[in-house]
MIBADREN-356960 format. One record per residue (C-alpha): residue in three letters; residue number from 0; y negated, z negated, x negated. Coordinates in steps of 0.02 Angstrom, whole numbers, plus 50000, padded with zeros to 5 digits. Layout:
BEGIN
R   rest    nr       v       w       u
R    ala   NUM       Y       Z       X
...
END
This chain:
BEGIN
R   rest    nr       v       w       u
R    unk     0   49771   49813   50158
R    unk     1   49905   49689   50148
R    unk     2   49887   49514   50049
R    unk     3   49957   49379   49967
R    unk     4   50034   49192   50002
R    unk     5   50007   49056   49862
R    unk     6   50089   49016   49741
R    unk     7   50049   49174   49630
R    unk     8   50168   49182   49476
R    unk     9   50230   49359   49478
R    unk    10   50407   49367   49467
R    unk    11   50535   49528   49513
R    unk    12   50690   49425   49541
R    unk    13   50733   49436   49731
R    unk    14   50893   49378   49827
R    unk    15   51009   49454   49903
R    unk    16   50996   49606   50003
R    unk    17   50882   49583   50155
R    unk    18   50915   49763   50225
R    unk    19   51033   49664   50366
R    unk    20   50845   49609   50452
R    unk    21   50832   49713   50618
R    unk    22   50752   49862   50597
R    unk    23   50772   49897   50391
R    unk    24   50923   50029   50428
R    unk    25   50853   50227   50418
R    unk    26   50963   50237   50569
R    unk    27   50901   50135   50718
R    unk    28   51003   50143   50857
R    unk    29   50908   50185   51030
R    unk    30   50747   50215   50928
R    unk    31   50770   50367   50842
R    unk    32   50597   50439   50926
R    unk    33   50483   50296   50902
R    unk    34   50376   50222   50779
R    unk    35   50472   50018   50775
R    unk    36   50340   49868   50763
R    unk    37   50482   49794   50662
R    unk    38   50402   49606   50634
R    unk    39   50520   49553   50491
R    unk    40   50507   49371   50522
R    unk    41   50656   49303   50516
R    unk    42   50741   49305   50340
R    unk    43   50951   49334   50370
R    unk    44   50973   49130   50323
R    unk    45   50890   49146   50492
R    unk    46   50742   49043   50439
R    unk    47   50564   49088   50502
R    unk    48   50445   49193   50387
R    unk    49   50265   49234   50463
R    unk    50   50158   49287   50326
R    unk    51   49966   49198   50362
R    unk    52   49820   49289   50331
R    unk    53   49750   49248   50158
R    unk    54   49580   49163   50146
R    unk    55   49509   49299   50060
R    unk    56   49540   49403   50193
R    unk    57   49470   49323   50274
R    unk    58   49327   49271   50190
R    unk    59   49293   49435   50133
R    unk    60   49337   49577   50225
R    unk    61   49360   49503   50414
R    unk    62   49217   49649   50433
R    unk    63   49337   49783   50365
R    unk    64   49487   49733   50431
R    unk    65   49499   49586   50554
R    unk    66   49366   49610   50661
R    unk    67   49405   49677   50828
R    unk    68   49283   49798   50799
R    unk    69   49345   49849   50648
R    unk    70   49473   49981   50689
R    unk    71   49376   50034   50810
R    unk    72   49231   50086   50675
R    unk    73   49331   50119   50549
R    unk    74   49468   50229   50610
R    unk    75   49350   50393   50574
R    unk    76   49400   50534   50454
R    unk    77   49222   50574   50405
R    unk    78   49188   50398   50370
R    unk    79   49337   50355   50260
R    unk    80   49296   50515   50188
R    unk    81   49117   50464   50177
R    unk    82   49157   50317   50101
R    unk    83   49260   50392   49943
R    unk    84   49123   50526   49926
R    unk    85   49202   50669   49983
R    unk    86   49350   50617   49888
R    unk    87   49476   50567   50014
R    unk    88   49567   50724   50052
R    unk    89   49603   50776   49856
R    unk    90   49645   50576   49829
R    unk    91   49791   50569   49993
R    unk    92   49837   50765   49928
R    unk    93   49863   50698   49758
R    unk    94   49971   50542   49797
R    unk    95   50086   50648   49925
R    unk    96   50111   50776   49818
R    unk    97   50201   50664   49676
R    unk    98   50322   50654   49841
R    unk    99   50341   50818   49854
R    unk   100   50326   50947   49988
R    unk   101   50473   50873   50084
R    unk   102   50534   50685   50081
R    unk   103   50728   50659   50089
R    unk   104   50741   50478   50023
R    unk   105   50642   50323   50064
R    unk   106   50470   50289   50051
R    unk   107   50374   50115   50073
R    unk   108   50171   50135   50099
R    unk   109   50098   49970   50051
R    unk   110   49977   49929   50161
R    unk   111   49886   50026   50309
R    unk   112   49766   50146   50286
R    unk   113   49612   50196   50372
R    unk   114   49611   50413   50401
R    unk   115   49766   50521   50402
R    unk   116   49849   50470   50259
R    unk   117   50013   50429   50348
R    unk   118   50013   50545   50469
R    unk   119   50029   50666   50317
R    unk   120   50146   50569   50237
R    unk   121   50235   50590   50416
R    unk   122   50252   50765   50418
R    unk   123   50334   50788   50251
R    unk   124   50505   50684   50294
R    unk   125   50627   50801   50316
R    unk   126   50779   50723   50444
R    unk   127   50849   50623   50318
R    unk   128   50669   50546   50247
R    unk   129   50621   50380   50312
R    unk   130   50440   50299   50294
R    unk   131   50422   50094   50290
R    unk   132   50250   50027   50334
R    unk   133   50190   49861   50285
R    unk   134   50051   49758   50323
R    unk   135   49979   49577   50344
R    unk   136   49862   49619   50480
R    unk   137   49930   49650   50643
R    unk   138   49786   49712   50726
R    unk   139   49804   49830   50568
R    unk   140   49991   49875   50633
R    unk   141   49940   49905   50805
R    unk   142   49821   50031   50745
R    unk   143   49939   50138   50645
R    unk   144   50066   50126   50806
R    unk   145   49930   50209   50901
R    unk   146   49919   50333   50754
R    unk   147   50083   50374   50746
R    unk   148   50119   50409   50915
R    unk   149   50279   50392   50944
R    unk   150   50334   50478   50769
R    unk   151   50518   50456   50720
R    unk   152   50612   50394   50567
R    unk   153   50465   50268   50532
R    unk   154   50474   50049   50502
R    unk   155   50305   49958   50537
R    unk   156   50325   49780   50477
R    unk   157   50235   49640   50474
R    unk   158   50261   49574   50290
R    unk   159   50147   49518   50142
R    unk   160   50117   49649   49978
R    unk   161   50170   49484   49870
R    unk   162   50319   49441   49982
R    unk   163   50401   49592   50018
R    unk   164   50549   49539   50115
R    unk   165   50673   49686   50066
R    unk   166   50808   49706   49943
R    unk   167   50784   49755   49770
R    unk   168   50797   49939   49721
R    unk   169   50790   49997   49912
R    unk   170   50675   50112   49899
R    unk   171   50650   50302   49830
R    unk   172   50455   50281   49807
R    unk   173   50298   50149   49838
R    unk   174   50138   50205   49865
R    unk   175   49995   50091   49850
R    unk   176   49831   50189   49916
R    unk   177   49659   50083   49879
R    unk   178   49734   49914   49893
R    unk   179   49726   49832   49730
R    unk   180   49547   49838   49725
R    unk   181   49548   49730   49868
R    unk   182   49645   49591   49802
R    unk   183   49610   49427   49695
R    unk   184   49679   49466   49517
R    unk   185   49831   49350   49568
R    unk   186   49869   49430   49733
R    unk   187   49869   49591   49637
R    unk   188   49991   49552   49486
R    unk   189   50103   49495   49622
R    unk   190   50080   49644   49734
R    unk   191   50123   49770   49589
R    unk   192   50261   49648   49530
R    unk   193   50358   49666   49714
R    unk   194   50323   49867   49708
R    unk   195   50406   49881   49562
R    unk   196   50557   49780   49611
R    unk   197   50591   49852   49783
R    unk   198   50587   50059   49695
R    unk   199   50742   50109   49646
R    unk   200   50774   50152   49458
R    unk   201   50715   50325   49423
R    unk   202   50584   50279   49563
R    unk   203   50405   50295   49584
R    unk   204   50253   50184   49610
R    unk   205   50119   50263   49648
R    unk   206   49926   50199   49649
R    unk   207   49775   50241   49696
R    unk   208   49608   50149   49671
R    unk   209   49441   50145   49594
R    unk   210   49415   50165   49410
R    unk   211   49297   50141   49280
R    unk   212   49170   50298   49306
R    unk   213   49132   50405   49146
R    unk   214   48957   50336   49070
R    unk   215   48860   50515   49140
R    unk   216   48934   50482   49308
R    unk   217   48768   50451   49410
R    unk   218   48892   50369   49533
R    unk   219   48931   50229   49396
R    unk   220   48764   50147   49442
R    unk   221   48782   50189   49631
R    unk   222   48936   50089   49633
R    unk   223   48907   49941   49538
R    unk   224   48800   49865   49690
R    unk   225   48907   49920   49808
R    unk   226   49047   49850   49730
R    unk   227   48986   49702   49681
R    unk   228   48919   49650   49867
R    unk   229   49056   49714   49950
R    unk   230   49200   49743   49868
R    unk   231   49192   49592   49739
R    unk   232   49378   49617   49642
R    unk   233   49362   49804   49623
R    unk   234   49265   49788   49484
R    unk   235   49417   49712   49399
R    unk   236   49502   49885   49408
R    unk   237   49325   49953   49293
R    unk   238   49393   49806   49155
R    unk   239   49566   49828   49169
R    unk   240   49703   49981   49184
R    unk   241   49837   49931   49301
R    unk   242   49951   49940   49167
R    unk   243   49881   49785   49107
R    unk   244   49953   49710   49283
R    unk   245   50159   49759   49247
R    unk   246   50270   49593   49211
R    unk   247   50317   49569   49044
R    unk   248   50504   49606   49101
R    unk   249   50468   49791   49153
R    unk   250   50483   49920   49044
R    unk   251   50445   50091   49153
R    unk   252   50503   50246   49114
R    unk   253   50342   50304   49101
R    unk   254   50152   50286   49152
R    unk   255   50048   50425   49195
R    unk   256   49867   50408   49223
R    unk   257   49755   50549   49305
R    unk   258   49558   50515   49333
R    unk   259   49454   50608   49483
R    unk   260   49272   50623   49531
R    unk   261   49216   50592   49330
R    unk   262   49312   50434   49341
R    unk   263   49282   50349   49484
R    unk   264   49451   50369   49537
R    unk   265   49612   50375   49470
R    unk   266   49806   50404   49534
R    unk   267   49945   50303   49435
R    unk   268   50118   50350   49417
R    unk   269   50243   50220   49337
R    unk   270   50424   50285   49353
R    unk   271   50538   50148   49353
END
């Protein structure tokens, strides 16, 4: 659940490597053991970056994710698994396993994520693997800490999907679990446009998210109100495929699309 900062235009171009910010090194000196609430704030010109919390984060899911009772609710397996229908456990299992089994390089999640899914992610880096969190919600980032527990090898920052302050190519794989949906059709074109220029070429982006249920899916009509009261840009992701999102300037390797739970969900691969 991270966000966006105006203005919008999606563009890849970044400068200069930003990997010289405290904290962006797989080796940490002194911190080797513990998860690092590595801020970010301060770009190396040395000038102050604090992403804000977007309005319609505020505006529309302060209940999910800003409230202080949020975590507090939220932070159950059986719910988040309640919530995707059963779903969740085949929908982390299927994301983690375009990592593979074990995790040498560098991975970025995008956005926290209510349930295990990191802690899985967690126990596949091998010594060498190294896990970057991001998120525009610190309350968000305090939870995962907790989570985490003192697991090593792992960067929590405090950065914006649509601002990501690293360098370009710096990263082996991007997963993006069940955040688009959440985003204002701006925010979103400029979250996928930063995922795609921080993976390395030959990289991954991977995504997770609703999709357009098949027509005999009773679920189809479960959703729709659902959706539509709570989650009001998902339904963008029924309209759209997320290929539809990808700058003009991109041309990935490939895209591979896989649908679960007769459409409902789906798991995108674009290798860079």
């Amino acid at each position: 659940m991270s966000s966006q900062s105006a203005p919008y235009a999606a563009t890849l171009p970044r400068s200069s490597s930003l990997d010289q910010v405290a904290g962006l090194e797989p080796a940490m000196a002194g911190v080797e053991n513990a998860a690092v609430f590595e801020e970010t704030r301060r770009m190396v010109d040395g000038s102050a970056h604090v992403p804000l919390l977007p309005a319609y984060l505020q505006e529309t899911y302060w209940w999910a994710y800003l409230h202080p009772n949020a975590v507090w609710f939220f932070e159950r397996q059986w719910l988040v698994n309640l919530i995707l229908w059963g779903n969740f456990a085949e929908l982390r299992d299927a994301a983690l396993a375009e990592m593979g089994e074990s995790i040498d390089g560098t991975i970025l999640q995008v956005a926290c994520v209510y349930g295990n899914f990191t802690e899985r992610l967690v126990q596949r880096l091998t010594p060498t693997g190294r896990l970057d969190v991001v998120d525009v919600a610190p309350v968000q980032l305090e939870n995962l800490k907790a989570k985490l527990n003192g697991a090593p090898r792992i960067g929590v920052h405090h950065q914006d999907s649509t601002d990501l302050r690293f360098a370009d190519a710096s990263y082996d794989c991007v997963v993006v679990f069940f955040l688009l949906h959440e985003q204002p059709e701006a925010a979103r074109i400029q979250t996928i446009a930063q995922a795609l220029r921080v993976v390395k070429p030959g990289g991954k982006v991977i995504f997770v998210d609703y999709h357009r249920p098949d027509g005999v899916n009773p679920f189809r009509y479960v959703m729709i109100p659902i959706l539509k009261s709570l989650e009001p840009f998902a339904m963008d992701l029924w309209n759209k495929d997320i290929a539809d999102w990808l700058p003009a300037s991109v041309s990935p390797v490939s895209i591979d699309k896989q649908t679960f739970f007769g459409g409902l969900y789906q798991k995108v691969v674009i290798t860079r």
